[in-house]
C-alpha positions as CSV (number, residue, x, y, z in Angstrom):
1,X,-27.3,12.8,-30.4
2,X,-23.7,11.7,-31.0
3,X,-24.0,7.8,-31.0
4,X,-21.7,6.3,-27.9
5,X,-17.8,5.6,-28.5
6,X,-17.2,1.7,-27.2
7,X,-14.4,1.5,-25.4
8,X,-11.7,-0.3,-26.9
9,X,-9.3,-1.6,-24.2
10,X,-5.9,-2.5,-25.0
11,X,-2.9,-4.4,-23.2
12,X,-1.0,-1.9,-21.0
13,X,2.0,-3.4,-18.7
14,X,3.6,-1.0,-16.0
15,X,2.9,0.0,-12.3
16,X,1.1,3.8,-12.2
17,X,2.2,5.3,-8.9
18,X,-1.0,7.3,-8.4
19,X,-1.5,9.9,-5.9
20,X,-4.9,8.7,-4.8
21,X,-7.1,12.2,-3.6
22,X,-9.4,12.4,-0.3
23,X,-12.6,10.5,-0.4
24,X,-11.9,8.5,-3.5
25,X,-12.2,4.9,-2.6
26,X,-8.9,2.6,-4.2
27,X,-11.5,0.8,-6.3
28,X,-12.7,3.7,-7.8
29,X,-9.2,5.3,-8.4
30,X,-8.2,2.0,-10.3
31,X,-11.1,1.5,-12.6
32,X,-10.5,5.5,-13.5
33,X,-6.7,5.2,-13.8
34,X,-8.0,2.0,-16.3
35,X,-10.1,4.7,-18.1
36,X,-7.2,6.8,-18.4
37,X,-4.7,4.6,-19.9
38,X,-7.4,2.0,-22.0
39,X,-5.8,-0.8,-19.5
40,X,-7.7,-4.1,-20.2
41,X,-6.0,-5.4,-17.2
42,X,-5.4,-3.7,-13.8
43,X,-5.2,-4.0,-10.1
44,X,-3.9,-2.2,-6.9
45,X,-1.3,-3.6,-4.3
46,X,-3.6,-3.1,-1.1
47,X,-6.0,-1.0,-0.3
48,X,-5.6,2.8,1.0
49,X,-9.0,3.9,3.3
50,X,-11.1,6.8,1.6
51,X,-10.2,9.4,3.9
52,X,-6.3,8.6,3.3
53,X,-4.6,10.7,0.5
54,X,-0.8,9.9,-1.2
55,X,0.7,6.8,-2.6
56,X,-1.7,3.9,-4.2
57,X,0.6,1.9,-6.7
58,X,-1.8,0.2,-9.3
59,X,-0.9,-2.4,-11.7
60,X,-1.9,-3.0,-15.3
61,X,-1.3,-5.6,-17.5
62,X,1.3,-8.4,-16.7
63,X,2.6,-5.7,-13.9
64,X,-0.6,-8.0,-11.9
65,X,1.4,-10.7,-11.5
66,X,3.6,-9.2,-9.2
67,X,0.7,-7.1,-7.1
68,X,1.0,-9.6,-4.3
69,X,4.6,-9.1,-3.8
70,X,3.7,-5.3,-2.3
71,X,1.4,-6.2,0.0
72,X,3.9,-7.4,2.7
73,X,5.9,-4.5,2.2
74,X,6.5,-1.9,4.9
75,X,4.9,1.6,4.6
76,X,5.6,5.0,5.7
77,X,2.8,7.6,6.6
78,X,2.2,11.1,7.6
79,X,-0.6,11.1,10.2
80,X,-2.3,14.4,11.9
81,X,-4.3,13.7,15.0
82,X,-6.7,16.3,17.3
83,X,-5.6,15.4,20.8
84,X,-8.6,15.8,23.3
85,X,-11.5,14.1,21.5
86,X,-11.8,10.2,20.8
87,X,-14.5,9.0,18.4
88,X,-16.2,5.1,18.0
89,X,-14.0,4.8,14.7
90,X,-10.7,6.6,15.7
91,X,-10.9,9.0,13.1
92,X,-12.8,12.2,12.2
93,X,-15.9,10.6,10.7
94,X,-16.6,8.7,13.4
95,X,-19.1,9.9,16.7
96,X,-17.7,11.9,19.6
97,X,-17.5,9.4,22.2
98,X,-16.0,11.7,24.5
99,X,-13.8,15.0,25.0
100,X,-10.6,15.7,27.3
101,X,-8.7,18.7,28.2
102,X,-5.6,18.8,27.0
103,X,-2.8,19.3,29.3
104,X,0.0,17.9,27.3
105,X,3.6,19.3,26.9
106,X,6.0,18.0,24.1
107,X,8.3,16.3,26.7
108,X,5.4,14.4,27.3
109,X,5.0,12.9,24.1
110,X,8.1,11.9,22.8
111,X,8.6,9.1,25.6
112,X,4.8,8.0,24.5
113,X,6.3,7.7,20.7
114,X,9.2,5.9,22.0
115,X,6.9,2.8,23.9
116,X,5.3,2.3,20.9
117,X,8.2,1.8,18.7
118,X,8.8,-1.0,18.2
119,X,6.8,-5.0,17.8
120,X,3.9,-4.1,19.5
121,X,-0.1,-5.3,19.5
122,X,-3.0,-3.9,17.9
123,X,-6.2,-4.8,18.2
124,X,-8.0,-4.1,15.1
125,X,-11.1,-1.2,14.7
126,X,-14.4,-2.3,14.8
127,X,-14.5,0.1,11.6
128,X,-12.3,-1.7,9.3
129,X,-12.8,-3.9,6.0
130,X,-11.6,-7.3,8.0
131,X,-14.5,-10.1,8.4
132,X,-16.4,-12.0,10.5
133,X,-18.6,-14.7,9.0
134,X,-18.3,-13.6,6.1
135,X,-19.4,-9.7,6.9
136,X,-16.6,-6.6,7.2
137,X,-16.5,-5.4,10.6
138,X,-17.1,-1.8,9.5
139,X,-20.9,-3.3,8.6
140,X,-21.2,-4.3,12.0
141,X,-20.1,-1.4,13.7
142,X,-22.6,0.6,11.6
143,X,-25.2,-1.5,13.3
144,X,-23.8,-0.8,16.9
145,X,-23.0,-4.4,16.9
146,X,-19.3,-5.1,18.7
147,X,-17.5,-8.2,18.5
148,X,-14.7,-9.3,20.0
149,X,-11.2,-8.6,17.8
150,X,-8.0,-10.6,18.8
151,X,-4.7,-8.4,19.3
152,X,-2.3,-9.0,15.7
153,X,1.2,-8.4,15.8
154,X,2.6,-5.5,14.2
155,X,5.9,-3.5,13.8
156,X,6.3,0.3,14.5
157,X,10.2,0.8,13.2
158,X,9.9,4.7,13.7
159,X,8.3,7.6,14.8
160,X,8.8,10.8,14.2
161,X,7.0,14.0,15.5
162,X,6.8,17.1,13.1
163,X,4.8,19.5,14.8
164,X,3.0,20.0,18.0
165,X,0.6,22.8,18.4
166,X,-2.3,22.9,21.3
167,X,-4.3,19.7,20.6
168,X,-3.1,19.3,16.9
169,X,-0.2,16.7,16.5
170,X,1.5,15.5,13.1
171,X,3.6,12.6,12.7
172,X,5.6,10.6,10.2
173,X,5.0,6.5,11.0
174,X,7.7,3.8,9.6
175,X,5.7,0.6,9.9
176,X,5.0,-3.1,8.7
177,X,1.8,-4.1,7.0
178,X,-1.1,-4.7,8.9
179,X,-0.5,-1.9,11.3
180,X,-3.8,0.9,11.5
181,X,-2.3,4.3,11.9
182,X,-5.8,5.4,14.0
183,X,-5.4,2.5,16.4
184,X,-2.1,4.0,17.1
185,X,-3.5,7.5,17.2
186,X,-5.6,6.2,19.7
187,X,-2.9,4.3,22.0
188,X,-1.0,7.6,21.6
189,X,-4.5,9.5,22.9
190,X,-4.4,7.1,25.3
191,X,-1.2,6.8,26.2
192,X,-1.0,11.1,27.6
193,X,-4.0,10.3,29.6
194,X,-6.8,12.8,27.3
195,X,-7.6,10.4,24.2
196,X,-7.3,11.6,19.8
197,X,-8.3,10.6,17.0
198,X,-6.9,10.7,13.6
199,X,-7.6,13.8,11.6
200,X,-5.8,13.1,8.5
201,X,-3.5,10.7,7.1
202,X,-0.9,10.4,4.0
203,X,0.7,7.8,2.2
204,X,4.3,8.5,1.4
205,X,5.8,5.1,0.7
206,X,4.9,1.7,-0.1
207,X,8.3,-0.7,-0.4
208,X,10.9,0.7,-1.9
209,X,8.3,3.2,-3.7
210,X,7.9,6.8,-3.2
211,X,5.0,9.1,-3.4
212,X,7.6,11.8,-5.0
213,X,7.2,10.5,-8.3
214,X,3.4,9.6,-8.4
215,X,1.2,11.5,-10.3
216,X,-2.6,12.4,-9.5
217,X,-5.7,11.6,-11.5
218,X,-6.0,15.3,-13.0
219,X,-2.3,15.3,-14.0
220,X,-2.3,12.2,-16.0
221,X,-5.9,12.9,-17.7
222,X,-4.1,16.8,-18.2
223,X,-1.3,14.3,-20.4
224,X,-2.7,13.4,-24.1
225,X,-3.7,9.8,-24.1
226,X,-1.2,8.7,-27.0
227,X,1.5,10.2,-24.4
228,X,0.6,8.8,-21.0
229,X,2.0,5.1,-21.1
230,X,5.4,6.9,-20.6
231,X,4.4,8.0,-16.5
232,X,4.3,4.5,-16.2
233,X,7.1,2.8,-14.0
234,X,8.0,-0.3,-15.7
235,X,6.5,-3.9,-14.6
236,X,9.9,-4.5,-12.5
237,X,9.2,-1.8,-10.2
238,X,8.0,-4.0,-7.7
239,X,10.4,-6.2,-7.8
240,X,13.4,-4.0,-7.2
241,X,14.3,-5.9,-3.9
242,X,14.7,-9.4,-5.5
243,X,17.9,-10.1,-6.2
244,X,18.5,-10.4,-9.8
245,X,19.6,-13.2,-12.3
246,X,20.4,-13.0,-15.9
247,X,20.4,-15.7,-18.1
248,X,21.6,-15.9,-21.9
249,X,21.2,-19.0,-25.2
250,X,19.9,-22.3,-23.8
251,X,19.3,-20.7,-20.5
252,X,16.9,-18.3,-21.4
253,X,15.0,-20.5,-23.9
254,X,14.2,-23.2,-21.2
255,X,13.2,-20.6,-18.4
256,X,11.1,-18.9,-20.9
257,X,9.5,-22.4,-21.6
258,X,8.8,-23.0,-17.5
259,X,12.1,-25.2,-17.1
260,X,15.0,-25.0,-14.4
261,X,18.1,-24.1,-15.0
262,X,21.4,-23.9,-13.3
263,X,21.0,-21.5,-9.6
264,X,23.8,-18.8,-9.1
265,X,25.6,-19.7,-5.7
266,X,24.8,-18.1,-2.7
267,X,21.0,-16.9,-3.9
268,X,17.5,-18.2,-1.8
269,X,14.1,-16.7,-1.8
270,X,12.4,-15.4,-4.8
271,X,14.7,-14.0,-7.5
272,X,14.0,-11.8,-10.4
273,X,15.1,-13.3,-14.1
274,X,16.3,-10.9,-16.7
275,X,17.5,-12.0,-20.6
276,X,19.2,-8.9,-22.6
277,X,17.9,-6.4,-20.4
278,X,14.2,-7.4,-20.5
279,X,12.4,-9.1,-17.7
280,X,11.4,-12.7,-18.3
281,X,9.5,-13.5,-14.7
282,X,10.3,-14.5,-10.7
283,X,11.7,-17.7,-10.4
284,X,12.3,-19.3,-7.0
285,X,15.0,-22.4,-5.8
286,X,13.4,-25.7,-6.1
287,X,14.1,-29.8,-6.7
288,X,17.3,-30.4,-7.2
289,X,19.0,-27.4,-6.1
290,X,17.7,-25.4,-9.2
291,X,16.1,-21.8,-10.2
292,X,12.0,-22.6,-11.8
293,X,10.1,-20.4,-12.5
294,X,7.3,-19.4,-10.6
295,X,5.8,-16.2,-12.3
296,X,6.4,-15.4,-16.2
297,X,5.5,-12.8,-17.7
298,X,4.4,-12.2,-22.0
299,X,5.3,-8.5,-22.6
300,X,3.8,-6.1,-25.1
301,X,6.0,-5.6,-28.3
């Protein structure tokens, strides 16, 4: 017997845009992505359900200091959903609660897509990974136990319908975090009077990210090891929105240090810090009207 190869981790820093397959829960598509590259360090940017495919950015190395900053950001989805049939969970794994004929024509539907655009309210599934004392609702439910869930604010900025055919619907969703693309299947369901459920659902952008230039598990294991660092976006790739500073000399040397230095007029909020073309951290404006850093960061050489 061939005696077992430890694993010998290593610091990796950059942002894999993954294209996460059905049925594979984000967990377990990070801790293999970490296999793949020898990451000692990694982390995803929110959570993508097991029976959602596309576009799971995951963090390694000093790239998980800026997870956080992704989780507020707005996503776009495509969603399909089985008009006619509306389950306990509001997708296709749940029971069949009931079924509906369909009598539904497309001029129906696009005023329905059109009320829900916008700030609306969802009350969260009972099937869903939010708590109550301590417990995820989606143990709960499995336990035909109901509680009640209070209605959160989301925003819906666009809806867009692809295909219609029979009882089979696909959409393309524009929303802000927080919102559950099979409660909306269900309001639409709802909504034309005969109920749905989601059928299957797709990730195609997270923030300014795009599932065109992620790669999937077999691709990047398909890539020789020595080779595969280079499909890595680099650390700043969630940053891209923050406006940008960059500092030179003294400047540099105290930010790098966790000192202020001088603010740039007219910037507010967090703000990305850059010396000779390579990222130093996120600093925000603080006492005395000045930049300090918040997040730094200790690159590989």
């Amino acid at each position: 017997m061939q005696p077992r190869v430890k694993k010998v981790w290593q610091q990796v820093d950059g942002v894999l845009l993954l294209d996460k397959s059905l049925g594979m829960s984000s967990n377990d598509a990070l801790q293999k992505a970490r296999r793949l590259f020898s990451a000692a360090k990694g982390g995803h940017t929110g959570t993508l359900d097991p029976l959602a495919t596309g576009l799971l950015p995951l963090c390694f190395g000093e790239a998980t200091k800026f997870s956080a900053d992704l989780l507020d950001a707005d996503k776009t989805y495509e969603a399909e959903l089985r008009l006619g049939v509306v389950t306990d969970s509001g997708d296709a794994e749940g029971t069949v609660l009931s079924t509906s004929t369909v009598d539904v024509r497309e001029s129906d539907i696009l005023p329905v897509l059109q009320a829900l655009t916008g700030n609306i309210l969802q009350v969260p599934p009972m099937h869903s990974a939010l708590k109550r004392d301590g417990r995820p609702l989606y143990e709960l439910a499995r336990q035909g136990i109901v509680v009640e869930r209070e209605a959160r604010p989301v925003t819906i900025h666009a809806i867009e319908l692809h295909e219609f055919a029979g009882d089979r619907l696909r959409i393309s969703v524009s929303c802000s975090k927080g919102t559950y693309i099979r409660v909306l299947a269900m309001d639409i369901g709802a909504a034309l009077g005969c109920g749905a459920h989601l059928t299957a659902l797709r990730r195609t952008r997270v923030g300014d990210l795009v599932l065109d230039r992620a790669l999937t598990l077999a691709a990047i294991e398909a890539i020789e090891e020595a080779a595969r660092p280079a499909s890595l976006q680099p650390v700043d790739a969630l940053l891209q929105s923050l406006p940008r500073v960059d500092l030179d000399g003294e400047a540099e040397s105290r930010f790098s240090h966790g000192n202020p230095v001088d603010l740039p007029a007219g910037l507010a909020g967090k703000i990305r810090v850059y010396a000779g073309g390579r990222l130093l951290g996120v600093g925000e404006p603080g006492a005395g009207g000045r930049l300090w850093p918040k997040r730094l960061v200790q690159l590989a050489a």
